[in-house]
PAZAPA-4460 file (N, C-alpha, C; in steps of 0.05 Angstrom, whole numbers, plus 32768, in hexadecimal, padded with zeros to 4 digits):
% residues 191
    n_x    n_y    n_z   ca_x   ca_y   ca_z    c_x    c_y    c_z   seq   type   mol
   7EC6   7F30   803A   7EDA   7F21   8048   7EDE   7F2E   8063     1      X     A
   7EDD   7F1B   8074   7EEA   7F2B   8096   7F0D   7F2D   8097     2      X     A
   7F10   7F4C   80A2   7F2E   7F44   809B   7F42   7F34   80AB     3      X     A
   7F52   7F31   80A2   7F63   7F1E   80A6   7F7F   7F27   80B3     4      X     A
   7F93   7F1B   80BB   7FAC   7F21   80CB   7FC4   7F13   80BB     5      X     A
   7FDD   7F20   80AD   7FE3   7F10   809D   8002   7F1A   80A9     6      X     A
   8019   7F09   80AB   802B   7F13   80BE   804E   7F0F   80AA     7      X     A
   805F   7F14   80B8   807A   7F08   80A7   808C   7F0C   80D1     8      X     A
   80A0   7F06   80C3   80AA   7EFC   80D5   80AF   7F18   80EC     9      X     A
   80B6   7F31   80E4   80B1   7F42   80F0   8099   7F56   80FE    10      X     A
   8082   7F58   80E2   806E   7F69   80E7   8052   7F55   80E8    11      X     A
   803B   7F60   80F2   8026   7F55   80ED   8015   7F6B   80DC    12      X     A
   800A   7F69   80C8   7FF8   7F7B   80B4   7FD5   7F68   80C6    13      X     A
   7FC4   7F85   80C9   7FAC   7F83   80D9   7F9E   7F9C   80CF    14      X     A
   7F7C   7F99   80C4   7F77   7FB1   80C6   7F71   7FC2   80DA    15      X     A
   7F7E   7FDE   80D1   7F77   7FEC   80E7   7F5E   7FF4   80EC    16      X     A
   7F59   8003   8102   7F3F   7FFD   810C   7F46   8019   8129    17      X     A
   7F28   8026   812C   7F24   8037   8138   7F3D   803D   8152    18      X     A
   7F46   8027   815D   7F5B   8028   816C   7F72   803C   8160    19      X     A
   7F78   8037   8150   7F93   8042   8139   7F88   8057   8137    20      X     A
   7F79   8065   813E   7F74   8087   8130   7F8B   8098   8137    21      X     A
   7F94   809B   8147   7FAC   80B4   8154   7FBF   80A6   8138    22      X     A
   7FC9   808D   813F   7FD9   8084   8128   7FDB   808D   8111    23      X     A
   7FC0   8088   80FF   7FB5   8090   80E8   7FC0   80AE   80E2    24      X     A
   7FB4   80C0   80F4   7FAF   80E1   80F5   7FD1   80E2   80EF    25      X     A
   7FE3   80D2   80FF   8004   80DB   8102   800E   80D3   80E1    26      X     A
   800D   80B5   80E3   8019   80B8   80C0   8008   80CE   80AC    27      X     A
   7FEC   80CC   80A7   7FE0   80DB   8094   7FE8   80F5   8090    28      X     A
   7FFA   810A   80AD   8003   811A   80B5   8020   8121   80A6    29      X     A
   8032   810F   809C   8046   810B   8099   804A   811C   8083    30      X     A
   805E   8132   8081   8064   8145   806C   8069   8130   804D    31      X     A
   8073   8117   804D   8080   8104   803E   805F   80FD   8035    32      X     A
   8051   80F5   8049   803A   80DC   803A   8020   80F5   8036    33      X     A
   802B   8109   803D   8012   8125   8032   801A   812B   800C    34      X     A
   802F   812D   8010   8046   813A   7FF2   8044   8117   7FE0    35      X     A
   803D   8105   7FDB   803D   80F0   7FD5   801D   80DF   7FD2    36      X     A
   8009   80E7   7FEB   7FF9   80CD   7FE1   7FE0   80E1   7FE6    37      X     A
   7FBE   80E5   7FDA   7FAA   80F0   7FE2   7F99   80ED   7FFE    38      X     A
   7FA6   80E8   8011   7F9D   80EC   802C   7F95   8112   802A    39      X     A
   7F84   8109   8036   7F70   812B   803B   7F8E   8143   8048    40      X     A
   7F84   8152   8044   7F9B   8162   8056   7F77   817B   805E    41      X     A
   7F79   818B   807D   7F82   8173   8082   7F7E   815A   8093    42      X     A
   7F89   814E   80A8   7F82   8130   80A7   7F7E   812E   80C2    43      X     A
   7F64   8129   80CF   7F5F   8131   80EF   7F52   8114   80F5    44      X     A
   7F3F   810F   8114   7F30   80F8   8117   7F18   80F3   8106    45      X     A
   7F12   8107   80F4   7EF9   8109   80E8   7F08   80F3   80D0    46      X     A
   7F17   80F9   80C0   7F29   80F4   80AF   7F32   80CE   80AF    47      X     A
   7F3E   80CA   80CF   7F3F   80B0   80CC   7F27   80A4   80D7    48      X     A
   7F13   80B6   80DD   7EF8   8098   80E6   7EF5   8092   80CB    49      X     A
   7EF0   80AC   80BA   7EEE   80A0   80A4   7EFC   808D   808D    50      X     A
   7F13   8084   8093   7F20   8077   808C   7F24   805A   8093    51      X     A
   7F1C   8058   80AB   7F15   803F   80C3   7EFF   8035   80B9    52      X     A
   7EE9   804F   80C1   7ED6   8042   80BB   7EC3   8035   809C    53      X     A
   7EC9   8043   8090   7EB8   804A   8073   7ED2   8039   8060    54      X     A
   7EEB   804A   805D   7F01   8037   804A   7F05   801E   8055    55      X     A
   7F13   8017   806A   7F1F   7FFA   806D   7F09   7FEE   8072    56      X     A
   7EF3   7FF1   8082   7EDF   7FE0   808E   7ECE   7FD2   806F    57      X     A
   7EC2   7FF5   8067   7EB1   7FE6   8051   7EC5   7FDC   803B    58      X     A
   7EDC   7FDB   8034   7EEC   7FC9   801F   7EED   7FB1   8025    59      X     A
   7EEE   7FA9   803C   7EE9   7F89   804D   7EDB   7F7C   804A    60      X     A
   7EC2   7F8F   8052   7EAD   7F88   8054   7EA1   7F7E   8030    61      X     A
   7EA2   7F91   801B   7E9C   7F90   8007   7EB8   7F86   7FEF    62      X     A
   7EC1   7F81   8001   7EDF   7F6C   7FEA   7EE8   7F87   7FD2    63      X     A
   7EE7   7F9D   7FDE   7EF0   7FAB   7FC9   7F0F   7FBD   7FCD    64      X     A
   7F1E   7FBB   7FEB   7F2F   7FC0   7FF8   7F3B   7FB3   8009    65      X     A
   7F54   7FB2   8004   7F56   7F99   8027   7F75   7FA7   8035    66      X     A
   7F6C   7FBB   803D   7F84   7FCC   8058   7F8B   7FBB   806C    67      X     A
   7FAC   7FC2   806A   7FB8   7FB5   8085   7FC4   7FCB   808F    68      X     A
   7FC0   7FC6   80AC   7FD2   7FD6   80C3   7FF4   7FD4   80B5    69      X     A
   8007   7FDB   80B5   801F   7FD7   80BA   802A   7FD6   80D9    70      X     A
   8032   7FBC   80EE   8037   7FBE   810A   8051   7FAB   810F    71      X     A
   8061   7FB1   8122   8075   7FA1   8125   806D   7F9A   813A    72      X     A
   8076   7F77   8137   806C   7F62   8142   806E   7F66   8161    73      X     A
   8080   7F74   816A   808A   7F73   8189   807B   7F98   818D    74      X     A
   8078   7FA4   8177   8060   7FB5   8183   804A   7FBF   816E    75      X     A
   8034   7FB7   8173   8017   7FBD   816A   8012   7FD2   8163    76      X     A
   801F   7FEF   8166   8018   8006   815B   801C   8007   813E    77      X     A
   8009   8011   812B   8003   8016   8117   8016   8023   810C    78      X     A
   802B   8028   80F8   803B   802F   80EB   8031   803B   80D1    79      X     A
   8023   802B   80C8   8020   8033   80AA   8007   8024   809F    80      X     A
   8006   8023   8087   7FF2   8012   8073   7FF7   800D   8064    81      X     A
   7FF2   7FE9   805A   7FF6   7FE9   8032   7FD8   7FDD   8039    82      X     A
   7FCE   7FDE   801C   7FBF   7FD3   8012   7FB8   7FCE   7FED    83      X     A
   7FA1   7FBA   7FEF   7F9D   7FBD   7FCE   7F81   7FC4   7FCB    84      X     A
   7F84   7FD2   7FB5   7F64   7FDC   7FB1   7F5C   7FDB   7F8A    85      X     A
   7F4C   7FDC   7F86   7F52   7FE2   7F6C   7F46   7FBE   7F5E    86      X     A
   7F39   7FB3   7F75   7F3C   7F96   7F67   7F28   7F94   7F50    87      X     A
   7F29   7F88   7F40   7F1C   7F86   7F2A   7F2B   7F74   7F18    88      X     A
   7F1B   7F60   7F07   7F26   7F4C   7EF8   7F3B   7F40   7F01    89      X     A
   7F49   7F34   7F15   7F60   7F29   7F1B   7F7C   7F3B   7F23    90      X     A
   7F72   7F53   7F27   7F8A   7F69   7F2E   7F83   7F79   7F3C    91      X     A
   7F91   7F84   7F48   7F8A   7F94   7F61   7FA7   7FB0   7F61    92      X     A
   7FA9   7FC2   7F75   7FBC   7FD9   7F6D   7FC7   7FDB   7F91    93      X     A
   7FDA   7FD7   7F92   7FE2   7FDE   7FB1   7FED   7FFC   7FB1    94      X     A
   7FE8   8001   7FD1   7FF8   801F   7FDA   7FFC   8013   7FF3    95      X     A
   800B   8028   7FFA   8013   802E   801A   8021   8045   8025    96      X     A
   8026   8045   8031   802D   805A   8047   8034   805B   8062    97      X     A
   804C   805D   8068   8057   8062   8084   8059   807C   8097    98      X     A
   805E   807A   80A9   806A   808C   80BC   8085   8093   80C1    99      X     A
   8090   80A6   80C4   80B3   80A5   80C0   80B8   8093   80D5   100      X     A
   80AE   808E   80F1   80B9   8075   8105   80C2   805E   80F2   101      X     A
   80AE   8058   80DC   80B1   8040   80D2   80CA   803D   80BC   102      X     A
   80CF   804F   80B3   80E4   8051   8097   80F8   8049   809F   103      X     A
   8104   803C   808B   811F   8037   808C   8124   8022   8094   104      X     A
   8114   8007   8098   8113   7FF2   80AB   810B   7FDA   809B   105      X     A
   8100   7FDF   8083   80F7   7FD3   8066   80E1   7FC6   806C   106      X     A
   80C6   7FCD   8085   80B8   7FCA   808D   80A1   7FCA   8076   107      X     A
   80A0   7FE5   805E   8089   7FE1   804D   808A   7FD0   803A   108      X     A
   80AC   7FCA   8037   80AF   7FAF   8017   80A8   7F9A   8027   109      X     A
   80AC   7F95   804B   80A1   7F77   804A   8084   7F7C   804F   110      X     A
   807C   7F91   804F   805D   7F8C   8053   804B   7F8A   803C   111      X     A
   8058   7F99   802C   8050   7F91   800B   8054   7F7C   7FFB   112      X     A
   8075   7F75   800D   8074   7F59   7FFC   8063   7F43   8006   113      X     A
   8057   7F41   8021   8049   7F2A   8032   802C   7F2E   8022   114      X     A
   8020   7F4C   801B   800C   7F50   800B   8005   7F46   7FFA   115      X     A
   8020   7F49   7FDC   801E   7F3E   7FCC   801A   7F1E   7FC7   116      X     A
   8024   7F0F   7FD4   802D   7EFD   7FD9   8007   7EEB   7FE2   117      X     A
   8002   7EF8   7FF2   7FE1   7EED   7FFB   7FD6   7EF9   7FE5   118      X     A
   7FDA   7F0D   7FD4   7FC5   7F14   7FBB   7FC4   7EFA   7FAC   119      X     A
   7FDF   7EF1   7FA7   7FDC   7EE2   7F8B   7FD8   7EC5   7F9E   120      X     A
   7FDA   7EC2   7FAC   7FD3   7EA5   7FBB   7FBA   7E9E   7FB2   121      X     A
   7FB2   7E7D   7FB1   7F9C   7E7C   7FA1   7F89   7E7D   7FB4   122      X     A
   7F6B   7E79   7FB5   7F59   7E7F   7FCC   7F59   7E5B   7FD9   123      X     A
   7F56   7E62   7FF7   7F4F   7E6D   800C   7F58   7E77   8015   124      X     A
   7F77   7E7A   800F   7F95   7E81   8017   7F92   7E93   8017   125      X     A
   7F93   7EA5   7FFB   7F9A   7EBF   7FEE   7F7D   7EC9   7FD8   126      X     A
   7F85   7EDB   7FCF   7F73   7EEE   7FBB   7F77   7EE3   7F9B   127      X     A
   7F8B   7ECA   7F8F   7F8A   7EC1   7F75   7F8C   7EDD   7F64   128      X     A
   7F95   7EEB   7F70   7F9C   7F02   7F55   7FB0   7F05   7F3E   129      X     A
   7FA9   7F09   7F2F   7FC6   7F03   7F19   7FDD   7F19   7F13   130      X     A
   7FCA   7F37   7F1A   7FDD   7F4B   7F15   7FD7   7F60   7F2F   131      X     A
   7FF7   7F63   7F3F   7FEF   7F76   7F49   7FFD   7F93   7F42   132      X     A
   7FF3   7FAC   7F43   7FFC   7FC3   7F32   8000   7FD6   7F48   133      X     A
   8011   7FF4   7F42   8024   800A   7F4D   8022   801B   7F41   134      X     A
   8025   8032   7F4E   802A   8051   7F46   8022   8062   7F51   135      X     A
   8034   8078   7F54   803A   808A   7F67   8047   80A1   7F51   136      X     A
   8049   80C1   7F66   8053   80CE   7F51   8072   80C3   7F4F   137      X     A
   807A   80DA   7F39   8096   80CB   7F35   80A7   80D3   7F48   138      X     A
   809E   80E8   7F5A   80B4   80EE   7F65   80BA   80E6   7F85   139      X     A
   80A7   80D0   7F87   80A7   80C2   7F9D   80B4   80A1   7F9E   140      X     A
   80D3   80AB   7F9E   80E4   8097   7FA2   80E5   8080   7FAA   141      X     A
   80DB   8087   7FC8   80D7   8070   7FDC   80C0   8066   7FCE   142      X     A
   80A1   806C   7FC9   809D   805A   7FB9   80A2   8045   7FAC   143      X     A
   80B0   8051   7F99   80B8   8041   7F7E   80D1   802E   7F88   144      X     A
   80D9   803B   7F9D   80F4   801F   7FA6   80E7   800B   7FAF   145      X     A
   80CB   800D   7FC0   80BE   7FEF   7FC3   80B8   7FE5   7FB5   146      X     A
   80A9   7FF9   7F9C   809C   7FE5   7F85   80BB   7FCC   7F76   147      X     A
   80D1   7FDE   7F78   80E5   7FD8   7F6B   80F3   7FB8   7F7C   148      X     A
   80EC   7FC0   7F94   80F9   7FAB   7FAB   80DF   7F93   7FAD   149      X     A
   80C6   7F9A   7FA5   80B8   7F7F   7F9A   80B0   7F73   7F7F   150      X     A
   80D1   7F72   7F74   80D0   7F6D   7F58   80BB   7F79   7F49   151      X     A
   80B3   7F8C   7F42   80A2   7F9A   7F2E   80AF   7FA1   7F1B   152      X     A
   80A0   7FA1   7F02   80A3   7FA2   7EEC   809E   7FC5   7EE0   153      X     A
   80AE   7FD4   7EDB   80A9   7FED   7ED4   8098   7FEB   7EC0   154      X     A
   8082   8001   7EB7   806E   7FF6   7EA6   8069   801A   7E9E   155      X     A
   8075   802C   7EA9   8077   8041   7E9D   8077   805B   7EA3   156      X     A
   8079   807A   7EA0   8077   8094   7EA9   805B   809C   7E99   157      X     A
   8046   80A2   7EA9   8037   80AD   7E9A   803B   80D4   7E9D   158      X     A
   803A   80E0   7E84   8040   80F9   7E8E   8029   810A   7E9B   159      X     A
   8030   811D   7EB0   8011   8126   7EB9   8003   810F   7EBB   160      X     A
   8006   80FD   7EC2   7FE9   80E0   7ECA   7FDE   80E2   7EE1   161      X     A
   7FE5   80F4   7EFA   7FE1   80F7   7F0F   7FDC   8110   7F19   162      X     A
   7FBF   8118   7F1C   7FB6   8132   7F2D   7FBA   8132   7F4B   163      X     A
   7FD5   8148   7F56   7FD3   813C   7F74   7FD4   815D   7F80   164      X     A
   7FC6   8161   7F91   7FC6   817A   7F9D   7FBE   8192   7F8B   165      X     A
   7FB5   818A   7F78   7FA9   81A7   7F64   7FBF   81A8   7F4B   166      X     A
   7FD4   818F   7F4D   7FEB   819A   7F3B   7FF1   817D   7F2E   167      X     A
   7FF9   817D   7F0F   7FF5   8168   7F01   8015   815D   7F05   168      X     A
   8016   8147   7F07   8034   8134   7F0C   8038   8121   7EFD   169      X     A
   804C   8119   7EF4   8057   8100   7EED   8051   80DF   7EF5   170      X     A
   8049   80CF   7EF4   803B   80B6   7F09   8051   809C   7EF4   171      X     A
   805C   808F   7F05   806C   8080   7EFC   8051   8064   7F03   172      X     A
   8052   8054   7EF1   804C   8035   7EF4   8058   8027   7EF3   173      X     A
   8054   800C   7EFA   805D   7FEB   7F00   8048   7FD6   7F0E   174      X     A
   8051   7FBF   7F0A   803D   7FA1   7F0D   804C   7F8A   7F13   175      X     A
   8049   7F7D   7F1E   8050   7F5E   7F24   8033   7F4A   7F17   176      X     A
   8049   7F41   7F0C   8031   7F1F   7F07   8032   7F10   7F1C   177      X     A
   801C   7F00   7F1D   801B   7EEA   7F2E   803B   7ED3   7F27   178      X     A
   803F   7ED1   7F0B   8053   7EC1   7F03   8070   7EC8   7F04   179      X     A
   8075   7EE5   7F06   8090   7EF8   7EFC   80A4   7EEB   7F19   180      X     A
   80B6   7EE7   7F0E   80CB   7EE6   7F22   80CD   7F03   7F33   181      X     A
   80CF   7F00   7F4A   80C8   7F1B   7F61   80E5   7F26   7F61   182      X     A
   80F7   7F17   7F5F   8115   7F1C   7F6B   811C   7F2B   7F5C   183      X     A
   8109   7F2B   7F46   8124   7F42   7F33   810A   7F5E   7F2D   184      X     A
   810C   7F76   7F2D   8102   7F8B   7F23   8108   7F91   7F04   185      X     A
   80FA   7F90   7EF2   810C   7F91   7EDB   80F5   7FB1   7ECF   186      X     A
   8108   7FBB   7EBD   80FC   7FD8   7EB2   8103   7FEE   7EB6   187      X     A
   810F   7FF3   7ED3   810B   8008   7EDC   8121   8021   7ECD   188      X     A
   8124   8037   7ECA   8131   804A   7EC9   8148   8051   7ED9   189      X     A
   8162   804B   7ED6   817B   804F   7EE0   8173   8066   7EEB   190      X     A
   817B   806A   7F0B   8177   808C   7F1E   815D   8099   7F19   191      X     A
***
């Protein structure tokens, strides 16, 4: 698939692309998205060609990834990334990741939610997917507050499920159906 530009009323999601490298290098850099997601540490121009070039390009190209920029509409600089990857049988697994410019602005729930939203759309529209899936370690909050703020369904703690940095963690899961009412998060663990 060539990618595509998929927008909401504030941001436009675009893949990024060799332009965005300083971008890339700044969030991947981020003490928050180092301590949280497997970006290389550590994370230089070598780091995001390869990310430009080889991840988002060939996922496009080969329908096996589909990365969006995170950009606000009135400015084009690259903020962040969601994407889904993981597709196989009708489901797919989103991530993302910001830059602290971007936090706090609920910039990654609408960019996840505009994601989700074209996953399960049926084709030409969207990707017809039926389940899309989450998880992160547990102790990445902000995470789990988007999964939580796009109605996800808690689906569980796996213990030690997650090798991150040489050291075994906790990995919380969750899923949305294509069918589940979004508005409500149901499952989760009080605090």
């Amino acid at each position: 698939m060539q990618p595509l530009t998929l927008r909401t009323d504030r941001l436009v999601l675009s893949a990024p692309t060799a332009a965005d490298t300083e971008d890339v290098i700044a969030y991947a850099n981020d003490p928050d998205v180092i301590a949280t997601t497997p970006v290389p540490v550590p994370y230089g121009h070598a780091e995001a060609k390869r990310f430009v070039d080889e991840v988002v390009a060939a996922g496009w190209r080969d329908d096996t990834r589909y990365e969006f920029g995170i950009r606000r509409a009135e400015d084009l600089r690259l903020l962040g990334t969601v994407g889904l990857f993981g597709i196989v049988d009708g489901a797919a697994e989103i991530g993302y990741a910001m830059h602290p410019d971007g936090r706090g602005h609920g910039y990654v729930t609408e960019a996840a939610d505009r994601l989700v939203r074209w996953a399960f759309a049926d084709a030409p529209d969207g990707l017809g997917l039926v389940r899309v899936q989450w998880r992160a370690l547990a102790t990445n909050t902000a995470s789990a507050a988007v999964a939580q703020r796009l109605g996800m369904t808690y689906e569980g703690r796996r213990r030690s499920g997650s090798l991150h940095r040489g050291r075994r963690h906790d990995e919380l899961t969750a899923a949305v159906l294509r069918w589940d009412d979004r508005g409500v998060a149901r499952g989760w663990p009080a605090g």
